[in-house]
C-alpha positions as CSV (number, residue, x, y, z in Angstrom):
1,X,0.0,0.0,0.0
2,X,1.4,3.4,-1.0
3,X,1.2,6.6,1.4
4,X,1.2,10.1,1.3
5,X,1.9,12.4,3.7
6,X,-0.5,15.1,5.3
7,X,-2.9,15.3,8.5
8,X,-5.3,12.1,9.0
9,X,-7.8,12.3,11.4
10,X,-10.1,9.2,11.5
11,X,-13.3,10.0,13.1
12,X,-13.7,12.3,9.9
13,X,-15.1,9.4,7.8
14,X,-15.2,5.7,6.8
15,X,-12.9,4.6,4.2
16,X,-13.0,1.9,2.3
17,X,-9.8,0.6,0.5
18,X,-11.3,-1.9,-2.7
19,X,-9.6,-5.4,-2.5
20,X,-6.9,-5.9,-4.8
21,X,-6.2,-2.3,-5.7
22,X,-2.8,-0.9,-6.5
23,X,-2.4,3.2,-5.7
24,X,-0.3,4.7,-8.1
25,X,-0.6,7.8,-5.8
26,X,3.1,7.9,-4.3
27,X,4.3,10.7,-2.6
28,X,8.0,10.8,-1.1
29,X,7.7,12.5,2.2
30,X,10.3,14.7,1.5
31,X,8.1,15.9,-0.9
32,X,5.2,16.6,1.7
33,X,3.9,19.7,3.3
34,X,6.2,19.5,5.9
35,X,4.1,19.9,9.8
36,X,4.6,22.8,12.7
37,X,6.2,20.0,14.9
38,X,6.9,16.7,15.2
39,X,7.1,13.4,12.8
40,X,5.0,13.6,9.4
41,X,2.0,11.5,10.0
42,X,0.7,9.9,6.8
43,X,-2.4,9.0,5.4
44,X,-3.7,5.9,3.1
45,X,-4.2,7.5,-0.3
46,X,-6.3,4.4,-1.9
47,X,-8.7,5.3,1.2
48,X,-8.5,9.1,0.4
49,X,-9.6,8.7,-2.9
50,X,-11.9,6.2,-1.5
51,X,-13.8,8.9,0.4
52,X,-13.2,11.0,-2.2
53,X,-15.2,9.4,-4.8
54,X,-18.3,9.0,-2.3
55,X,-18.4,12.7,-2.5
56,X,-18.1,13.3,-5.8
57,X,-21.0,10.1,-6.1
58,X,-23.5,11.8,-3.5
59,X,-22.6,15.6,-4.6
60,X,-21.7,15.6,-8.5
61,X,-18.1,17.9,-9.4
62,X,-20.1,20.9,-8.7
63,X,-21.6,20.0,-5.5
64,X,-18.4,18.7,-3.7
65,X,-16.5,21.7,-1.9
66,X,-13.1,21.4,-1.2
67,X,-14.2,21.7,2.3
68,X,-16.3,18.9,2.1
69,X,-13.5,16.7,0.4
70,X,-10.7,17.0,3.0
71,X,-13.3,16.6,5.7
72,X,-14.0,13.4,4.5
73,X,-10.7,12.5,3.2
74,X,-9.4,13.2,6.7
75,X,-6.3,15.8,5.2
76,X,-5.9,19.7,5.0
77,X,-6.2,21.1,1.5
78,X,-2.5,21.4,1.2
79,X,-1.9,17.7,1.9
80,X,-4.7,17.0,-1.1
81,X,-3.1,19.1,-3.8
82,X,0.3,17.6,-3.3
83,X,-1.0,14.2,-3.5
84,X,-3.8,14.5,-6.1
85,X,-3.2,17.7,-7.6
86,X,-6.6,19.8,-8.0
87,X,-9.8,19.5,-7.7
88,X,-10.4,18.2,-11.5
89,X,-7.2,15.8,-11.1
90,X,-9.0,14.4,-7.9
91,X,-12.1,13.7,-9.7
92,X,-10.5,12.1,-12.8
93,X,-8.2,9.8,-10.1
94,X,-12.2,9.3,-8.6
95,X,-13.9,8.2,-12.2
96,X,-11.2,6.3,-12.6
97,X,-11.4,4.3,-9.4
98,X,-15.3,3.9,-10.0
99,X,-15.0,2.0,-13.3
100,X,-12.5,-0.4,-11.7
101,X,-14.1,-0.6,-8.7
102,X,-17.7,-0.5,-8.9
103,X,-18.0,-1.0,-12.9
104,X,-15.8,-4.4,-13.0
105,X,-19.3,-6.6,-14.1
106,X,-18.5,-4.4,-17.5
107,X,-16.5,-7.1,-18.4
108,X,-17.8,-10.4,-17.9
109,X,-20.6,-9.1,-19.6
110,X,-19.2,-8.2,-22.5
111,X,-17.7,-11.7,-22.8
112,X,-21.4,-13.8,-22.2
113,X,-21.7,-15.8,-24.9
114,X,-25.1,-14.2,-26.1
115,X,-26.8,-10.5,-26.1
116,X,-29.3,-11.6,-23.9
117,X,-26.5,-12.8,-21.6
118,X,-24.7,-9.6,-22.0
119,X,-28.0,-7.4,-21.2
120,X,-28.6,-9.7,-17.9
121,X,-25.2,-9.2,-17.0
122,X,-24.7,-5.7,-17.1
123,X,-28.7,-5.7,-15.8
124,X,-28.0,-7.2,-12.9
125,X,-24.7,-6.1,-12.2
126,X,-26.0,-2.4,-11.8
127,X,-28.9,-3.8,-9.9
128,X,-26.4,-4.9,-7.4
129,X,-24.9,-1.5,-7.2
130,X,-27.3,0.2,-6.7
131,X,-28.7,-2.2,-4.1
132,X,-25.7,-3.1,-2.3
133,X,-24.8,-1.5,1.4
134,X,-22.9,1.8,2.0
135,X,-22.8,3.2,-1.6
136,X,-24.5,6.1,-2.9
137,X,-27.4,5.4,-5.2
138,X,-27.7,6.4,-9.0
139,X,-24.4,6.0,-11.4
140,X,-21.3,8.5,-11.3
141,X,-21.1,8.2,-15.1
142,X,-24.8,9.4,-15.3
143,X,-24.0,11.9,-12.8
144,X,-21.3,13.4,-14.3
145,X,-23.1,13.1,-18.3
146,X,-25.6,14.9,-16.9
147,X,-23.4,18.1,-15.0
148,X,-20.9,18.4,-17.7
149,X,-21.9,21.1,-19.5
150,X,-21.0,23.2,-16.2
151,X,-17.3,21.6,-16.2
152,X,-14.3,22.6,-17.6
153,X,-13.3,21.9,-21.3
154,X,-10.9,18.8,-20.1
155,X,-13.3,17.3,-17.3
156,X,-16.0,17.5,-19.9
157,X,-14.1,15.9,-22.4
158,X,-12.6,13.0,-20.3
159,X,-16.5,12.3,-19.1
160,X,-17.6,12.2,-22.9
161,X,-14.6,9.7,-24.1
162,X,-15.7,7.1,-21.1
163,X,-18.7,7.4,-22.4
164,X,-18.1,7.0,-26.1
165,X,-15.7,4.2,-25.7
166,X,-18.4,2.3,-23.4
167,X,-20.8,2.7,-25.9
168,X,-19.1,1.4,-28.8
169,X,-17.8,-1.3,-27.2
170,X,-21.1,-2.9,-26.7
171,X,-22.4,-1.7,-29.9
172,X,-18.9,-4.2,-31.4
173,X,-20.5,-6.6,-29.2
174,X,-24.1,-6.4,-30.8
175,X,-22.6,-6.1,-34.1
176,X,-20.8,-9.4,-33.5
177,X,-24.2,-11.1,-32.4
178,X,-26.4,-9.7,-35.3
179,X,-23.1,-11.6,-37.3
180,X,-23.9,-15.0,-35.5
181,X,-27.7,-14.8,-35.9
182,X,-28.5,-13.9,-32.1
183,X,-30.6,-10.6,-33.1
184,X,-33.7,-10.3,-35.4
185,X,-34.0,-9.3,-38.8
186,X,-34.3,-5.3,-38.6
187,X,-32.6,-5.1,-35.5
188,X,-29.4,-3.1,-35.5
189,X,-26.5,-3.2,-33.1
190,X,-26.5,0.2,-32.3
191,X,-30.0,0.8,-31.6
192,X,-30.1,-2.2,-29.5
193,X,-27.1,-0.4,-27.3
194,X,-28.8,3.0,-27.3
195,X,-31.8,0.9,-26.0
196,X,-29.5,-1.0,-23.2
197,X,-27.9,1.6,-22.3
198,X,-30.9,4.4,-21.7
199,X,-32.2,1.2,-19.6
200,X,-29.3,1.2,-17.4
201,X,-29.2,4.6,-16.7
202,X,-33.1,5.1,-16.3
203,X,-32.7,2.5,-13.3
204,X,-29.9,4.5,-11.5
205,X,-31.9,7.4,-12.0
206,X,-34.7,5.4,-10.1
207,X,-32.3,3.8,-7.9
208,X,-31.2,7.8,-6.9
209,X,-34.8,8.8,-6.3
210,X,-35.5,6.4,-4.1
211,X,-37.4,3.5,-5.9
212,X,-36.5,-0.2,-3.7
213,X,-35.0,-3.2,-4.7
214,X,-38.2,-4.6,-5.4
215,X,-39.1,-2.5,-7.4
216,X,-35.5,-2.0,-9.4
217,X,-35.5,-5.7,-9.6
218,X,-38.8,-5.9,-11.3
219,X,-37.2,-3.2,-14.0
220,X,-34.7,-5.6,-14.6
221,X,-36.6,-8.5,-14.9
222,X,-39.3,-7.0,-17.7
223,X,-36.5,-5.5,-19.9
224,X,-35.0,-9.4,-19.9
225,X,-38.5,-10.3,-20.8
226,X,-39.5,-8.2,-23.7
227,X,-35.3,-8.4,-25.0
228,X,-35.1,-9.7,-28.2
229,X,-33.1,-12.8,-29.2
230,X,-32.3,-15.7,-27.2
C-alpha cells in the first residue's frame, strides 16, 4: 500500500480501500507539506480517494466543496493538492477508481456468450450497485453526463470519451451477435445499445430517487422479458 503524507484524522469518515487495488498515488515524504512540529503522519491515499469518490457520487463535481472533500478524506487542502493535484485531477483519479471498482461486471458481460446474456449481465450487475450496502445510489457516469456542460473543457471531455468508448464497445458486441444470428432481422447493433444503455441509466436514475429493490429488480426482470433474441 502506498502513502502520502499530510494530517489524517479518523473520526472524519469511513474509508474503504477496494480489495486488490494498487495506488499509483506515491508521494516521497520529503516531498510533503512538511508539519509545525513533530514526525510527518501519513495517510492511506487508496482510502482518500476512496472517500473522495463517495463525495463526488453523493454531490456531482459541482456540488463537492473542497471543504467537504478533506473533511472526509481526513487531510488539510495542502496535503490533497500535493497528492492529487486539483480538484479536476481528484475527480478524474475518482472516475477512474469507480469503473475499476464498482463497474468491473462491465466485463464479464461483454464476454457472455449471447446478447441476452450480455444485457442480464450488465442488468444485474448495476442492480447490485445500486442495491448493495454503504454506496450512494444512481451511477457516477450518469451523474457526471448529466453536470458536464457546467465543467471545464478537459473534465467534460474526459466524461464524454468514457462514455463514447463504453458505448461502442457494446455496440462491437451487438454487431458481433447480429453476425452469428442472435438478433432479429431489422434489429441493429446500435440501436439495441442506445436501447441498453438508456435502460441502465433510467434504473440508476430510479435507484437515486428512491425506488426499492423490489421495485428495481422488477425493471430488470421485464426489460430481460421483452429483449429480443435468445
Amino acid at each position: 500500500m502506498n502513502f502520502c503524507p499530510g494530517e489524517l484524522d479518523a473520526g472524519h469518515a469511513k474509508h474503504y480501500v477496494p480489495n486488490g487495488m494498487e495506488s499509483d498515488l506515491t508521494l516521497e515524504a520529503t516531498d510533503s507539506v512538511a508539519p509545525s512540529r513533530g514526525r510527518p503522519r501519513q495517510f492511506c491515499a487508496d482510502a482518500a480517494l476512496a472517500a473522495a469518490l463517495t463525495v463526488f457520487w453523493s454531490r456531482g463535481y459541482e456540488g463537492a466543496s473542497m471543504a467537504e472533500l478533506c473533511e472526509a478524506m481526513g487531510i488539510t487542502k495542502p496535503s490533497l493538492y500535493a497528492c492529487f493535484g486539483n480538484k479536476e485531477a481528484l475527480f478524474t483519479k475518482a472516475l477512474d477508481l469507480y469503473e475499476r471498482d464498482k463497474l468491473a461486471y462491465v466485463q464479464r458481460a461483454l464476454e457472455a456468450p449471447t446478447a441476452k446474456g450480455v444485457a442480464e449481465r450488465f442488468l444485474y450487475g448495476a442492480l447490485a450497485l445500486q442495491t448493495g450496502n454503504g454506496d450512494p445510489r444512481g451511477c457516477m457516469g450518469v451523474i457526471s453526463a448529466v453536470a458536464c456542460a457546467n465543467f471545464a473543457d478537459s473534465i467534460r471531455e474526459d466524461v464524454a470519451a468514457r462514455r463514447a468508448s463504453s458505448d461502442r464497445a457494446i455496440a462491437e458486441r451487438f454487431a458481433r451477435a447480429k453476425a452469428e444470428g442472435d438478433l432479429p432481422d431489422g434489429m441493429t447493433p446500435e440501436a439495441l445499445a442506445a436501447y441498453m444503455s438508456t435502460v441502465m441509466q433510467g434504473l440508476s436514475v430510479q435507484a437515486g430517487a428512491g425506488m426499492d429493490a423490489a421495485g428495481l429488480t422488477q425493471l430488470v426482470e421485464t426489460t430481460l422479458a421483452l429483449w429480443p433474441g435468445r
